[in-house]
C-alpha positions, 0 to 999 in steps of 0.5 A, spaced: 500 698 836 499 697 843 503 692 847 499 684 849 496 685 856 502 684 862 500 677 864 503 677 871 498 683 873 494 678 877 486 677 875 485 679 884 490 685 883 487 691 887 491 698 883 490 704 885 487 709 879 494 712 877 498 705 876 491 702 872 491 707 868 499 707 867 499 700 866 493 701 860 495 706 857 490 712 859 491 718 861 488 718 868 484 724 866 481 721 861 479 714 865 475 719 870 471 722 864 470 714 861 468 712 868 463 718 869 460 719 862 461 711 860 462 706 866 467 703 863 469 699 868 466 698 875 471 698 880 470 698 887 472 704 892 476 704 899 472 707 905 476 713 903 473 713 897 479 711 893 477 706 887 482 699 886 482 695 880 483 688 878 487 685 872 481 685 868 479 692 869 486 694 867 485 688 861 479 692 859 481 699 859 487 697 854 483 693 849 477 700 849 484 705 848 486 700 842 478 700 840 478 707 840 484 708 837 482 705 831 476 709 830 471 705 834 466 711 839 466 710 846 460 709 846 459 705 842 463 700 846 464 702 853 458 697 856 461 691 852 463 685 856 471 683 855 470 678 851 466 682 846 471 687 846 477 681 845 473 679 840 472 686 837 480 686 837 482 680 835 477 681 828 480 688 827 488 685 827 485 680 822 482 685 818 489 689 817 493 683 817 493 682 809 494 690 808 498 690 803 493 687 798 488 691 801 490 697 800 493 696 793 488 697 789 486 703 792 488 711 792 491 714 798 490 722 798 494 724 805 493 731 808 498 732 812 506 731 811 508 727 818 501 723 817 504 721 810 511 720 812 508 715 817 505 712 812 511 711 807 515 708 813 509 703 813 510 701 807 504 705 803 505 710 798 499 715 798 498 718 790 498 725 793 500 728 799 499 735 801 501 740 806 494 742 810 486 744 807 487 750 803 493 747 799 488 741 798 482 744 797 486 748 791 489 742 788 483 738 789 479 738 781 486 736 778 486 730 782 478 728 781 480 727 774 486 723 775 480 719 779 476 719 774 480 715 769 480 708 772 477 704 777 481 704 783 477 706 790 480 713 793 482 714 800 482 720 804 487 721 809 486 727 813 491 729 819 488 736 822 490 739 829 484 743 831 478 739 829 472 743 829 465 743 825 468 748 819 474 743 819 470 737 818 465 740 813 471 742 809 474 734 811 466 732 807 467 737 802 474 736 800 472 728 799 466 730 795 470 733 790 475 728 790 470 723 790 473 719 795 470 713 797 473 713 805 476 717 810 480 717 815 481 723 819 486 723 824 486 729 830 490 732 836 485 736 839 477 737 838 470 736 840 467 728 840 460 731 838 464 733 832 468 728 831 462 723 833 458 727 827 463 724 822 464 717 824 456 718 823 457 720 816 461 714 814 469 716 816 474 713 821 476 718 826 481 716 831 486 722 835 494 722 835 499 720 836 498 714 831 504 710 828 504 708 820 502 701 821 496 704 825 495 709 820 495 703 814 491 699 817 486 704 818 486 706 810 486 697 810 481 694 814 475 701 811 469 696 811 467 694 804 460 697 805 463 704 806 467 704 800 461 702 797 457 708 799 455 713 793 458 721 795 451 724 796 451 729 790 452 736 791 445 740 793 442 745 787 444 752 790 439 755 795 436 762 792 432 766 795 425 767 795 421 767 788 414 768 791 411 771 798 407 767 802 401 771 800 402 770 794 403 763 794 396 763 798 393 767 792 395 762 787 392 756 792 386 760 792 385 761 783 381 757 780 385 752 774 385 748 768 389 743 770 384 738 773 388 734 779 390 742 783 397 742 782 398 750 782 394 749 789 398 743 791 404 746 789 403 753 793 402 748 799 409 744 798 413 751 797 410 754 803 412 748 807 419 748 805 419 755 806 416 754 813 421 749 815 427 752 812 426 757 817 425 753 822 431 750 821 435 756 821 431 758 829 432 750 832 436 751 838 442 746 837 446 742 843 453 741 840 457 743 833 454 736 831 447 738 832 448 745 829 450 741 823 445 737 822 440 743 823 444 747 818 444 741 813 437 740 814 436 748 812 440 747 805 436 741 803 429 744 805 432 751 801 435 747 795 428 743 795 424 750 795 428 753 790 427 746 785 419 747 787 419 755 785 422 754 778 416 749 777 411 754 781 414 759 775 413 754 769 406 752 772 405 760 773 406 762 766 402 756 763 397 757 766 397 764 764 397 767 771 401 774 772 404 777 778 400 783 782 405 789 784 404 785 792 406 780 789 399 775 789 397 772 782 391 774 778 389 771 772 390 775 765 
């Protein structure tokens, strides 16, 4: 945790850019990119273009290093005023003072020796521990069934170098199959778009280094709303194409016996599920999250056309229809 505030920086101080980020804990580069991305601080600048900060800049910047640092985005808290982002701080350290209890009940699986030696140290004892991603995605069946036989709540916690968008699938997936109902990712390197994206999907992400009671906190203050969180059930495979589009055309066209037009409204639901599908699969993508976002988009509208094909093919059969060499139904 993060030293208190030095109180005998005076509120009026005027420090230049490397002493403020010294004194707050921030590399300067990383205190340029807040200030140009974020305007995290309002600092007034010298005739030569020098910026100064006060006491209270410092302050600020200090309180939004522990802020991020316990999983909150930059820009989810970069315009708060300070007495907001004290409020937020002091919220969280009340939320982990009851840690042990807190974690208790709860299985922590640690991907990543260093992360669980932190954790140990702490006081906490993970269920499992592996080595890195590969060991743990072949383990991982054994340990869902472990889990599955009684009713405490499933921790992830995953230590990873180099966070990039496969690493952060492989993150979902692993916890999918372990049925976990948190996540705590912790990274040296990677994109924030990436890391961005799995915050947006429920975890808590923060980047190294980390002490064990920072780690434990972590898996102790999880908000009860994300443990509650069901897993999103695995999608159907995506199979490939059962029905052209003229075919599917054709059949809208065909008179039927079935009074409400299901077969024409059924071939109409299909094409547009292909035509999203493909459309998905052309969208331009701003960042790794977005790509994700276009690709997952891509694999629901083909999980849901493969569903809607295998309805088409029952209704297809029933209703007495064939399919024509080209691929367009006639009726027998």
């Amino acid at each position: 945790m993060t030293d208190p505030f030095p109180t005998d920086i005076a509120a009026t101080a005027r420090l230049r850019s490397g002493t403020a980020a010294r004194l707050a804990g921030v590399p300067v580069a990383t205190l340029r990119v807040w200030e140009r991305r974020y305007g995290v601080v309002a600092a007034p600048k010298t005739a030569t273009g020098q910026r100064l900060y006060s006491g209270h800049d410092v302050q600020r910047l200090r309180l939004i290093k522990q802020l991020t640092e316990r999983g909150h985005a930059i820009g989810t808290i970069a315009a708060l005023a300070l007495p907001a982002l004290e409020a937020l701080a002091a919220g969280e350290l009340m939320a982990a003072a009851p840690l042990a209890a807190a974690t208790s009940s709860r299985r922590a699986w640690v991907v990543g020796r260093a992360a669980a030696q932190k954790l140990q140290a702490a006081g906490v004892a993970p269920l499992r521990v592996w080595q890195d991603l590969d060991e743990a995605e072949a383990q991982a069946e054994v340990q869902a069934e472990v889990q599955a036989t009684d009713d405490a709540t499933g921790v992830l916690l995953v230590q990873i170098n180099s966070l990039q968008p496969l690493a952060a699938r492989r993150v979902r997936a692993l916890a999918q199959r372990l049925r976990a109902q948190a996540v705590v990712v912790l990274y040296a390197f990677g994109a924030e778009a990436v890391a961005d994206a799995l915050r947006a999907a429920g975890a808590a992400v923060r980047r190294e280094p980390a002490t064990g009671r920072e780690l434990a906190a972590l898996l102790g203050a999880t908000p009860a709303a994300a443990l509650a969180a069901p897993v999103a059930a695995p999608l159907p495979p995506v199979e490939p194409r059962r029905f052209s589009d003229e075919a599917l055309a054709a059949l809208a066209e065909l008179p039927s016996s079935v009074a409400c037009e299901c077969p024409r409204h059924m071939a109409e639901i299909v094409l547009q599920l292909a035509g999203f599908e493909r459309y998905s699969a052309e969208c331009l993508s701003r960042s790794p999250a977005d790509a994700a976002l276009h690709r997952h988009l891509g694999e629901v509208a083909g999980a849901a056309r493969t569903l809607f094909e295998r309805a088409v093919e029952r209704l297809v059969a029933e209703e007495g229809l064939v399919l024509t060499p080209q691929g367009a139904p006639a009726a027998v």
